[in-house]
C-alpha positions in Angstrom: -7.6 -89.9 -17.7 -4.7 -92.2 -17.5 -1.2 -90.5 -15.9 0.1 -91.2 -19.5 -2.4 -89.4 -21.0 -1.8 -86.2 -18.1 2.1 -86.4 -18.8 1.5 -86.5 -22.8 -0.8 -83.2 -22.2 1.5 -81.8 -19.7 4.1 -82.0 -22.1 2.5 -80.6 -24.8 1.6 -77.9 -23.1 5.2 -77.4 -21.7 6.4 -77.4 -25.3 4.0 -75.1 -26.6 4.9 -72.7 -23.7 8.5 -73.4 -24.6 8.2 -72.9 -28.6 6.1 -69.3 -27.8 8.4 -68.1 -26.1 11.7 -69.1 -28.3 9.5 -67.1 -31.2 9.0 -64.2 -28.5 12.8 -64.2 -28.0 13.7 -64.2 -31.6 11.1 -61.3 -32.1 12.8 -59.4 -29.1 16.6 -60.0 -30.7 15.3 -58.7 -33.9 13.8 -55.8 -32.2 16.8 -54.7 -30.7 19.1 -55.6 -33.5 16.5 -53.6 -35.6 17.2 -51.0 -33.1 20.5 -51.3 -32.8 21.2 -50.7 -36.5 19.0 -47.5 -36.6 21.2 -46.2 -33.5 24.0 -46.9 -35.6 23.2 -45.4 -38.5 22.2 -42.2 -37.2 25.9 -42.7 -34.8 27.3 -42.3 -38.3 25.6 -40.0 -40.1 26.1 -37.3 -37.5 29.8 -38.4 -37.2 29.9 -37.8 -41.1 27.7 -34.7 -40.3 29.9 -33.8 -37.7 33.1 -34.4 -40.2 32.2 -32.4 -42.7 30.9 -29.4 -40.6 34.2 -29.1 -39.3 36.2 -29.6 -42.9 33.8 -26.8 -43.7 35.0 -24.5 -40.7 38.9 -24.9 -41.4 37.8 -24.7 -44.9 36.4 -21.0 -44.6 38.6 -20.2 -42.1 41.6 -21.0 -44.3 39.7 -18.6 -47.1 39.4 -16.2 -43.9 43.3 -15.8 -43.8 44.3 -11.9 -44.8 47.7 -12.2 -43.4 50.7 -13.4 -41.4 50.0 -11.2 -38.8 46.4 -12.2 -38.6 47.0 -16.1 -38.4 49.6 -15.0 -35.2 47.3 -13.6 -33.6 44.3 -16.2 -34.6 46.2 -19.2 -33.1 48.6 -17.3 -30.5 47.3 -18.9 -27.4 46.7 -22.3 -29.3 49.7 -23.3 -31.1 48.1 -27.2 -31.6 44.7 -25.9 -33.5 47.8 -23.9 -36.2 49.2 -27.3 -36.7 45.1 -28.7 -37.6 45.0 -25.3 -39.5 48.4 -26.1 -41.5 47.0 -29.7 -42.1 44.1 -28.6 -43.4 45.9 -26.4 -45.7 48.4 -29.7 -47.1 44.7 -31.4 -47.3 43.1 -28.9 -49.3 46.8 -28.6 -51.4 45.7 -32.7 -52.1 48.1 -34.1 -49.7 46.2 -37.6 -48.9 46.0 -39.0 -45.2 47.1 -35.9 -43.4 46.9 -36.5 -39.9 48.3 -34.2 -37.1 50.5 -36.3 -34.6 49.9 -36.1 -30.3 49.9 -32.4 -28.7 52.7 -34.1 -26.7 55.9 -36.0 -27.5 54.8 -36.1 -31.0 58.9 -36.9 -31.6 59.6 -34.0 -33.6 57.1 -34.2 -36.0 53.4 -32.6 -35.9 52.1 -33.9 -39.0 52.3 -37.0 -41.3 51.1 -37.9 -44.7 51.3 -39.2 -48.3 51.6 -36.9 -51.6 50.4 -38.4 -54.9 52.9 -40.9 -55.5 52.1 -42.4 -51.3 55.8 -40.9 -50.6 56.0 -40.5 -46.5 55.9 -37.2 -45.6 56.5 -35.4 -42.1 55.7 -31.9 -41.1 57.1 -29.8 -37.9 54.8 -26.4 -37.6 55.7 -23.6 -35.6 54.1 -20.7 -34.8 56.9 -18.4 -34.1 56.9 -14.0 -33.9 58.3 -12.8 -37.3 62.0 -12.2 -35.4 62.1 -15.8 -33.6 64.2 -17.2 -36.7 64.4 -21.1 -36.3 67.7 -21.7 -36.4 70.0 -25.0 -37.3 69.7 -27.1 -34.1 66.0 -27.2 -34.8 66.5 -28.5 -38.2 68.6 -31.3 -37.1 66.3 -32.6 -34.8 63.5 -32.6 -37.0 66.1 -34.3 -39.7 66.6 -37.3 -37.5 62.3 -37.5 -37.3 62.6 -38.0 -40.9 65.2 -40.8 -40.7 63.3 -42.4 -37.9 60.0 -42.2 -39.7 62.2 -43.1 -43.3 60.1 -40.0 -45.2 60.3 -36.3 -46.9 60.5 -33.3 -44.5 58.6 -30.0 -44.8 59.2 -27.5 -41.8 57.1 -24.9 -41.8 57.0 -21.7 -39.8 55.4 -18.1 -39.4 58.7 -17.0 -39.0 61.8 -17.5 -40.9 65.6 -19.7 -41.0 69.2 -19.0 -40.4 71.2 -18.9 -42.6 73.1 -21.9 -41.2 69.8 -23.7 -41.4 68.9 -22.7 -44.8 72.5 -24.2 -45.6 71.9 -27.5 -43.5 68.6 -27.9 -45.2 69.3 -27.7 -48.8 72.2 -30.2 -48.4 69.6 -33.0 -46.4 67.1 -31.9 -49.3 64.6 -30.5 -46.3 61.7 -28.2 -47.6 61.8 -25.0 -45.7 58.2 -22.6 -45.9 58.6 -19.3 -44.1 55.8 -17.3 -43.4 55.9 -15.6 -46.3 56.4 -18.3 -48.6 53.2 -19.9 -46.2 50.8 -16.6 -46.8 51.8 -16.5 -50.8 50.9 -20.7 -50.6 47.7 -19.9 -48.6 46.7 -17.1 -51.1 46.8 -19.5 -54.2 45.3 -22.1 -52.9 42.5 -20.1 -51.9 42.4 -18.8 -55.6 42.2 -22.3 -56.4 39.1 -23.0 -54.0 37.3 -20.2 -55.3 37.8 -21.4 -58.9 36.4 -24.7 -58.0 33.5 -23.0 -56.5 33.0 -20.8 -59.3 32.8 -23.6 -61.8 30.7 -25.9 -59.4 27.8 -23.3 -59.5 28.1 -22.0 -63.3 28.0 -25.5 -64.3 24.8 -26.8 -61.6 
């Protein structure tokens, strides 16, 4: 055999070597793209899974609520998982976006989002002792969040407002929810829910 010959065969047996194992790579990339894919599809179904576990949680714990004196001492030593439980209530009341802000400097607001017309809308939350009135400082501050942030105001509270802070609010058109105003809000909306659910099964 000629050394032609032998470096023609050599060749052709390098490049059949070569083109097996470029298939065998693109096998193994689809493989682990294959497997990549599944990974992340199950990833997301279990974060959806997860999702709407926990809208069902604040959902029944929201229908849960009896009275002011149970959500004080529900959330008393976690004031941050009230402000989730408030922005689930604005969610359920078809408030679009709501998101609660930081646990810290959340600069004076705890809550933003949109009503139906996508109007900004902040929300401060405090869960305050029926006597530990939020008075008109308070208000102020949380009035120059919603020039900062250029949107609506709601403050809301377990407690209630000064009279000096009822005053301030009215005139910078502020939306003030004491606790009872919250409870009477919480009890109709849960009317509503029930409704929905009433329907949903007497028309499946």
């Amino acid at each position: 055999m000629s050394k032609t010959k032998k470096k023609q065969g050599n060749s052709l047996f390098y490049f059949s070597i070569f083109i097996i194992l470029f298939f065998w790579i693109i096998i193994y990339i689809k493989y682990v793209i294959f497997l990549m894919l599944i990974a992340g599809s199950i990833f997301i179904i279990y974060k959806i899974i997860k999702h709407n576990k926990l809208i069902k949680e604040r959902r029944d714990l929201l229908l849960r609520t009896s009275s002011l004196n149970q959500l004080l001492y529900t959330f008393q030593n976690n004031p941050y998982d009230f402000e989730k439980y408030i922005a689930n209530y604005f969610n359920l009341s078809g408030y679009k976006n709501v998101k609660t802000t930081l646990k810290s400097n959340d600069l004076g607001k705890d809550i933003i989002m949109y009503d139906e017309n996508n109007s900004k809308i902040i929300v401060e939350v405090k869960l305050y002792s029926k006597h530990n009135l939020i008075d008109r400082p308070k208000i102020q501050k949380f009035h120059s969040a919603m020039i900062d942030e250029n949107a609506e105001g709601i403050f809301v509270t377990t407690s209630d407002f000064t009279g000096p802070a009822y005053q301030f609010s009215k005139k910078h058109n502020i939306n003030l929810i004491n606790g009872d105003t919250l409870i009477k809000n919480i009890f109709a909306l849960k009317e509503r829910i029930n409704e929905i659910k009433t329907k949903k099964i007497w028309y499946n």
